[in-house]
TITI-941027 format. One record per atom (N, C-alpha, C): x, y, z. Coordinates in steps of 0.05 Angstrom, whole numbers, plus 5000, padded with zeros to 4 digits. Example, Ala and Ser with C-alpha at 12.3 -4.5 7.8 and 13.67 -1.06 7.14 Angstrom:
526448865156 524649105156 526449345156 525749555142 527349795143 525850015157 
This chain:
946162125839 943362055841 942361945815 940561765810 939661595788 939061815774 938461775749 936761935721 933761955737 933461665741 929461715748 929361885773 930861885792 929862035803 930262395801 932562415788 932662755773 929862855757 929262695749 927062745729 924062645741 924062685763 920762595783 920562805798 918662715821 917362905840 916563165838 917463255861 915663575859 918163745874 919263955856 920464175867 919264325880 921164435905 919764635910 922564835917 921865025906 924265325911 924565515928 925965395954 925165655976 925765435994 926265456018 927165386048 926265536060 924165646058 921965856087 920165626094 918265776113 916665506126 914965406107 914365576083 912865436063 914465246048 916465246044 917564996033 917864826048 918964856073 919464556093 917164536099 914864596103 912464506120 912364336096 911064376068 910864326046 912363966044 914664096037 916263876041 916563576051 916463756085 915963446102 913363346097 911263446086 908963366086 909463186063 910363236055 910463066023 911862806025 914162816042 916062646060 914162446066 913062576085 910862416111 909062176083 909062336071 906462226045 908562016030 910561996026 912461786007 911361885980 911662205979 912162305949 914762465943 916262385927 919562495922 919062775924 920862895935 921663205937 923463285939 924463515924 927063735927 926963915933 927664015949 927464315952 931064405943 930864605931 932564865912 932365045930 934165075943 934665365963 937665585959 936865795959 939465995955 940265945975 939865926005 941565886030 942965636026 944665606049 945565356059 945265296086 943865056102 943965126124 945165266137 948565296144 949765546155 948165736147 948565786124 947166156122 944266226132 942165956133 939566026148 940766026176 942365946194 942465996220 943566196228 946066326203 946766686209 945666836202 947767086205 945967306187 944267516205 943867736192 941067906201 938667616205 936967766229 934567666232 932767726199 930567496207 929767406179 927367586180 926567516206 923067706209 922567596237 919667736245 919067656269 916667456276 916567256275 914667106275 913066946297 910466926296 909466776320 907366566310 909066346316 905766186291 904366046323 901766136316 899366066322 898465756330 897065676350 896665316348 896065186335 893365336309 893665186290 896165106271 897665236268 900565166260 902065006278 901865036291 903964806322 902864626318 900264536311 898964286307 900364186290 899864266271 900464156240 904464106245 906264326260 908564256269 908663806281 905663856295 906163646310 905663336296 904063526273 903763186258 905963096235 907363376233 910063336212 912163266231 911463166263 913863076277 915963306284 915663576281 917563686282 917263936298 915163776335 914664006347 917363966370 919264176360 921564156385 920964296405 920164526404 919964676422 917664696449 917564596469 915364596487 914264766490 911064786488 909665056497 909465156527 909964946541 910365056569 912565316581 914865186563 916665356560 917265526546 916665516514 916665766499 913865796485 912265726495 908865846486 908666166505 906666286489 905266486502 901966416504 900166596517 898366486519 895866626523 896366846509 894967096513 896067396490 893867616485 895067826477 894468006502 894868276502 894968516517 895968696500 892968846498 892069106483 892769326508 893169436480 894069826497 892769986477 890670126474 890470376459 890670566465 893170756461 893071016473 890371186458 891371446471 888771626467 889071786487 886972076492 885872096515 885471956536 883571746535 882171576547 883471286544 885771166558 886970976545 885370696546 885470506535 884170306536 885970076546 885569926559 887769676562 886269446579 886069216560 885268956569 886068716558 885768416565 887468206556 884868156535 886767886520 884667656502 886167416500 884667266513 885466936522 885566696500 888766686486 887966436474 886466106477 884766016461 884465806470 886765536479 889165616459 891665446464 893765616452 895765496467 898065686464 899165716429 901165976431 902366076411 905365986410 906866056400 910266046407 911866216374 913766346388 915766476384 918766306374 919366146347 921966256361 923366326327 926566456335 926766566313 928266346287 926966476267 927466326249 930266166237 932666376250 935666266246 935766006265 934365836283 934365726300 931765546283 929265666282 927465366263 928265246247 928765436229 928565366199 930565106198 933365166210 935264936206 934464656212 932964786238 932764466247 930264356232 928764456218 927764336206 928464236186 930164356174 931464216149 933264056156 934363976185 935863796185 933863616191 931563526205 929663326196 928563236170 928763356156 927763386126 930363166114 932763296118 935063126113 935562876126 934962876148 934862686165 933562406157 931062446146 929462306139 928762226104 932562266096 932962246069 931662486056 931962766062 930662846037 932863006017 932263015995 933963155977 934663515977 936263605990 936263935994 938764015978 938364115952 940164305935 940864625944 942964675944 943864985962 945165085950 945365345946 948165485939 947665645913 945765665894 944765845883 942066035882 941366245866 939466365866 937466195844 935566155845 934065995820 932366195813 932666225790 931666485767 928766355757 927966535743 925166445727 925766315709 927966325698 930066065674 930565815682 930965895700 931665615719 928565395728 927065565733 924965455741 924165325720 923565455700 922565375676 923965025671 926765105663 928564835658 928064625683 927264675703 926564445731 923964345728 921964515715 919564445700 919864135680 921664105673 922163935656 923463745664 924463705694 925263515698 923663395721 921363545733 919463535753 917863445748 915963305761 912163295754 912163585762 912663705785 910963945790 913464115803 913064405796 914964535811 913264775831 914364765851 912265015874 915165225874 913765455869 914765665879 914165785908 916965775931 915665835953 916865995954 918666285951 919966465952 919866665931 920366875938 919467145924 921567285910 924567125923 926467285911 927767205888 930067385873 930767295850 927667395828 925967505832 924067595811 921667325803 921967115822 921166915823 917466945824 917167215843 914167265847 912867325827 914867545813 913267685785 911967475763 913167245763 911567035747 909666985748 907666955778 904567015785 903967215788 901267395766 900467595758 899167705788 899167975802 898267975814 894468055821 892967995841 890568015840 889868415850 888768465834 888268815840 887468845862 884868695864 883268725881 883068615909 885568525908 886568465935 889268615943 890068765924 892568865931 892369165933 891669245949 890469575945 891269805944 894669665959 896069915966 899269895945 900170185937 901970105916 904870265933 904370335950 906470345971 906470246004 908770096013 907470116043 905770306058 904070136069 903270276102 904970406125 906170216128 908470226155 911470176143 912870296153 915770336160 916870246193 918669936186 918569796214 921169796216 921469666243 923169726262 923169446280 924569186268 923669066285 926568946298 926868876321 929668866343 929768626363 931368436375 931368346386 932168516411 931468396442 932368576452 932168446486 934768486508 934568486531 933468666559 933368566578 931968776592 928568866599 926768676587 924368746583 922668486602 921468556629 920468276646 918468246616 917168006622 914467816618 913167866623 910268006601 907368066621 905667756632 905067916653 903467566660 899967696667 898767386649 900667226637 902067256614 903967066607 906067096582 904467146553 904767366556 903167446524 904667596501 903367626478 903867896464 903068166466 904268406468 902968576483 902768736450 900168866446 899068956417 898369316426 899969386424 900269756437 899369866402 896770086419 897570236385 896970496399 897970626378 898570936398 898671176370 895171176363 894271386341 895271676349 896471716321 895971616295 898471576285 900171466308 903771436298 903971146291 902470986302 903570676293 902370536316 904470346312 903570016327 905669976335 906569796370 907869706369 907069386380 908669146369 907768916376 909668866399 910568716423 912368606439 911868336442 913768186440 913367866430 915667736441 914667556464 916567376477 917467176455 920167156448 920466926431 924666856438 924466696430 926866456430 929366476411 931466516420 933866556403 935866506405 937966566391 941066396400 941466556428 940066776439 940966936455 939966806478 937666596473 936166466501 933766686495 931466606517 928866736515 929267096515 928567236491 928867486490 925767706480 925767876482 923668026477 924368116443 921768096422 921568306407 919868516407 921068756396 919868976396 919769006370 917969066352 916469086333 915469256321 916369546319 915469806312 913869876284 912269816282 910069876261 908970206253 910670356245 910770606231 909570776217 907570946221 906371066201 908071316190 907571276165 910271436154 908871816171 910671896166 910472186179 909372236208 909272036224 908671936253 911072016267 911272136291 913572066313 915871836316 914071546314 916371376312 917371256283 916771436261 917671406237 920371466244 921771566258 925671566248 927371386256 924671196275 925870836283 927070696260 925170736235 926570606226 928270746208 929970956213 931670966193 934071006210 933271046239 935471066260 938670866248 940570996252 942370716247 943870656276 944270396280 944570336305 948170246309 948570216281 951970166284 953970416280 951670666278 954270976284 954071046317 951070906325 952071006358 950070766371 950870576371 948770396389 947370496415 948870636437 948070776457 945870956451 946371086430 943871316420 941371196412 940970916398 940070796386 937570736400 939070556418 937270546445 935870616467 937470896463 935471196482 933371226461 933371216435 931571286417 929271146417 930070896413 927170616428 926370756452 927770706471 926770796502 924370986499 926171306487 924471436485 921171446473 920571236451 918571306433 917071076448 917970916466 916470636492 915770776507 916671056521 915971156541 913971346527 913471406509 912171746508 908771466485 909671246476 907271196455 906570916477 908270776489 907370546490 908270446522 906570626532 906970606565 906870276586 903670156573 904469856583 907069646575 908169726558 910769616554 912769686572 912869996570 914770076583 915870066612 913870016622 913669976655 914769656657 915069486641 916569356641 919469256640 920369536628 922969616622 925269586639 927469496646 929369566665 932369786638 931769996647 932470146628 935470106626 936270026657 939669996662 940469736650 938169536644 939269296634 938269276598 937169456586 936469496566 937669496544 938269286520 940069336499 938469156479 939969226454 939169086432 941068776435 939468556435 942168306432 944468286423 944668346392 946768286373 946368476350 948068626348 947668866316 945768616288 945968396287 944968216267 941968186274 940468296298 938868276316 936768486310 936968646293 935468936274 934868816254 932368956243 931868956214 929269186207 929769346198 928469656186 928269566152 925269686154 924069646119 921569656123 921069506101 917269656088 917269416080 913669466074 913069196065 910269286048 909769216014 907169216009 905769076001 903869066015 902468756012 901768715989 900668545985 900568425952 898568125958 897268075936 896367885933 896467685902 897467475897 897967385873 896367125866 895967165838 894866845829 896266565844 894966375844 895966155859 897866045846 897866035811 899265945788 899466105767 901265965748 901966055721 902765795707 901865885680 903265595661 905565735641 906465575643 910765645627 909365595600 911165695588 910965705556 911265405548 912665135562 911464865553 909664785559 908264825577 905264775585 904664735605 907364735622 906364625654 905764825670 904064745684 903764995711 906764915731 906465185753 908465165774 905565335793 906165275817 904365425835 906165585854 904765795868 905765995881 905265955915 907265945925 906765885955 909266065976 907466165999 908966346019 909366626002 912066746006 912366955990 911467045969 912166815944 911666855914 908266895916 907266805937 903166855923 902466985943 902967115975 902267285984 904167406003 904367696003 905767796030 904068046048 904167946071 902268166077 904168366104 903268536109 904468756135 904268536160 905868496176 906268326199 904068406231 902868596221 901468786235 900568626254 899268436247 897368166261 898367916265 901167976248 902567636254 902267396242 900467386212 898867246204 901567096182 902467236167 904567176150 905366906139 906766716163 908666466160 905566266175 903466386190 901566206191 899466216160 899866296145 898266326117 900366136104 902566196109 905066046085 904665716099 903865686118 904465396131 901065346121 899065376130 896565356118 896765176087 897865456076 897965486048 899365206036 901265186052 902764886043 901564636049 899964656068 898364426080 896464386065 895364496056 892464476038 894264406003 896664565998 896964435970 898364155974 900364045994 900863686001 899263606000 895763666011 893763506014 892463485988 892463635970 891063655943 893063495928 896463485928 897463325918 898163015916 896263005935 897162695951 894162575944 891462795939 889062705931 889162615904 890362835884 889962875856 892362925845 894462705841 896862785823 897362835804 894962945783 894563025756 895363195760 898263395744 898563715746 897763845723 895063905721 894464075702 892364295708 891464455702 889964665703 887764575731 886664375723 884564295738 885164215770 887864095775 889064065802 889664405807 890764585786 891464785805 889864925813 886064835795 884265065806 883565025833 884264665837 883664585860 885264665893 886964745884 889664825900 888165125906 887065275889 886665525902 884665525910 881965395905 879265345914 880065295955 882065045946 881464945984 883065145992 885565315981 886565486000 885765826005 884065935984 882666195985 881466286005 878966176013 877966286043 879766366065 881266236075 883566326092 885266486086 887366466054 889066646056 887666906044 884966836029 884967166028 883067266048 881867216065 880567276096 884267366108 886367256103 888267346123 889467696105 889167676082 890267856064 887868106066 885368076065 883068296073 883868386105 883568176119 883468306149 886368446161 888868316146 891668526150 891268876135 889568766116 890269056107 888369246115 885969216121 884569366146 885469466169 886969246181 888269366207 890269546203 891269636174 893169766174 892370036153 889470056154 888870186139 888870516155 888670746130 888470996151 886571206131 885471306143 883771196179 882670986183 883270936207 882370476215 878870666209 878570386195 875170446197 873670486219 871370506219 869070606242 868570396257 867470156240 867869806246 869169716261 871669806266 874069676268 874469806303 874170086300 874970116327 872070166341 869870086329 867669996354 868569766361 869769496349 869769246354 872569296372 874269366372 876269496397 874969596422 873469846418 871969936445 870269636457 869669516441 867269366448 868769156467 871969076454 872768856467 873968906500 874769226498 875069326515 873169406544 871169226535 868269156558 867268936563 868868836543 866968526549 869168326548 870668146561 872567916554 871767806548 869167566531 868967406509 868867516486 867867796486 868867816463 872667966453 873368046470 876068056471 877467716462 876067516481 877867276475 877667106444 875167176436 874067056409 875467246385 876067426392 877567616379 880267496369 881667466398 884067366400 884867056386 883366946396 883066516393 882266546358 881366846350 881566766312 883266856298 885466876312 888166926298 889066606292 888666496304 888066216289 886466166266 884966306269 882166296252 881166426235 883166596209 884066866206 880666956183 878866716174 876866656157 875766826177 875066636200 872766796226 872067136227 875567056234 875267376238 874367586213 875267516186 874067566171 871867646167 869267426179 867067316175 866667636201 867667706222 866567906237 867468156230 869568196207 870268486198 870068546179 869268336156 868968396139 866568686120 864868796131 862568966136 861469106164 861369336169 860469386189 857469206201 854869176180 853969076180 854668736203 856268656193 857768396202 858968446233 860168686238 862268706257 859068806279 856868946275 854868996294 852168776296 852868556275 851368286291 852868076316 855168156300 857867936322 856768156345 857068326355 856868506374 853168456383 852368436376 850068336386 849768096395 850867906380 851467646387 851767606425 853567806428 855067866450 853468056465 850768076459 849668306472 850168516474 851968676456 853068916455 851669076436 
């Protein structure tokens, strides 16, 4: 490859959806890009599952203007949630998206996105870890380098924000599984079970090498009942493994379970698990290297939050969309573009970083589960609920204060 072009464009470090959304956007724009990835395609399509993800329509949109909506929503969209709150008194009712969602798993996106990315000439480096050394030295051969990944110590370079990061150990201890055997609620939704004061479980129709499969999603409160999900191990007795799910679907998360065909019930593929924690965090947008340039923080490296709500890889695609657009406005990289980079992207990702960590807070606030009972009476406000998971600011804007959460409720005549 020429000298001029080694020494141009904009790095970006990471192959998650924040880099390729990022990326092709930049593509789309006719501004040079590399992305620096530790994978190689093979290795993003094997392996343990990556995580469980469901991006939202505002994200499918943005899929559709980067050209790279493969998947049909007719066929792999959902189109709805379905709440379960156990209790005494159980609660259970839908919330109607305005437009569909979709599922599918990331060993199956990610590639093909990066084979469009390649497709369409782009430059993809593979096969090592890129260090904070490394970054630095790519600094110098870049206009701009984005950090879209967290690993390799890559995050610690953006200082993190206190006051958004509240908690200094996980919430939950998860459990999340691919899995056969489980019909489709109709309509085709995500079903959002919580079952105080043990956890959450999410169930999420989504797409895999296995063909259309169910996830189960076990969201953990440590010293809860289904806390030994996740430490269960499933390759000393798989059979046991899966009486153990069964069991903690039948006794916490009954609308799921009645779904169940227990005789056809298994986990897909041992690579099909993944048990861990997660603490959310919130980080500066940037940092400047000891020569003077900034690098900015995107997806992992500047926020990670508990999957609780699903918000995650729709903040990292956001997040990338708003910094292509700032780069393609203002190609100056210096202080002043990156205040600009956090200005247009703040309201959303930290509206998504406040409202995850509420929902996973203990005890859920007072706020929180009037605006549950509430939705549990009324379907517009159940659906306006739902349709701002797109909208993660909105919802914000209704939870942020009790104050806030009992005018929305009035709004609604409640």
């Amino acid at each position: 490859m020429p000298g001029s072009t080694e020494s141009s464009g904009i790095a970006i470090i990471g192959s998650g959806v924040a880099g390729l959304h990022l990326a092709l956007l930049l593509q789309k724009q006719g501004i040079p890009v590399t992305i620096y990835s530790e994978q190689t395609t093979a290795q993003l399509a094997s392996g343990r599952m990556l995580n469980t993800v469901a991006h939202h329509n505002t994200t499918v949109r943005r899929e559709m203007e980067l050209g790279v909506d493969h998947w049909e929503l007719a066929e792999y969209g959902y189109f709805c949630h379905h709440h379960y709150i156990g209790g005494p008194q159980p609660l259970s009712f839908p919330g109607a998206f305005g437009a569909p969602s979709r599922a599918i798993d990331y060993r199956i996106y990610l590639p093909r996105l990066l084979a469009d990315f390649q497709e369409r000439g782009g430059d993809f480096r593979a096969g090592q870890q890129v260090s904070p050394e490394e970054i630095a030295k790519l600094s110098d051969q870049h206009d701009l380098v984005v950090v879209a990944t967290g690993k390799g110590g890559t995050s610690a370079m953006f200082p993190v924000i206190p006051g958004k990061s509240p908690y200094s150990r996980p919430q939950r201890r998860l459990c999340a599984g691919l899995y056969h055997g489980i019909a489709r609620s109709e309509p085709k939704g995500v079903t959002m079970s919580v079952a105080p004061p043990h956890g959450e479980l999410l169930e999420i129709p989504t797409f895999s090498s296995e063909g259309h499969v169910t996830v189960l999603l076990f969201e953990n409160v440590p010293g809860g009942d289904t806390e030994v999900l996740a430490d269960a191990k499933y390759d000393e007795d798989p059979a046991a493994f899966e009486r153990l799910v069964l069991e903690k679907v039948r006794t916490h998360h009954p609308s799921v379970f009645e779904r169940i065909d227990t005789a056809r019930f298994r986990l897909t593929r041992p690579e099909d698990l993944l048990q861990g924690a997660v603490i959310p965090v919130l980080r500066e947008d940037y940092a400047v290297l000891p020569n003077g340039k900034p690098i900015i923080a995107l997806g992992d490296a500047h926020s990670v939050v508990d999957p609780v709500v699903g918000q995650g890889a729709n903040s990292a695609s956001y997040s990338a969309w708003e910094l292509g657009t700032v780069i393609a406005e203002d190609p100056n990289f210096d202080e002043r573009f990156c205040r600009k980079v956090a200005a247009r992207r703040a309201n959303r990702v930290q509206a998504i970083s406040d409202w995850t960590n509420l929902m996973i807070a203990l005890p859920p606030a007072s706020h929180l589960l009037q605006l549950l009972g509430a939705m549990s009476q009324n379907p517009a406000v159940a659906d306006e609920f739902t349709d701002n998971f797109n909208y993660p600011e909105r919802q914000w804007d209704i939870l942020a204060t009790p104050q806030r959460t009992a005018a929305f409720l009035a709004r609604h005549g409640m």
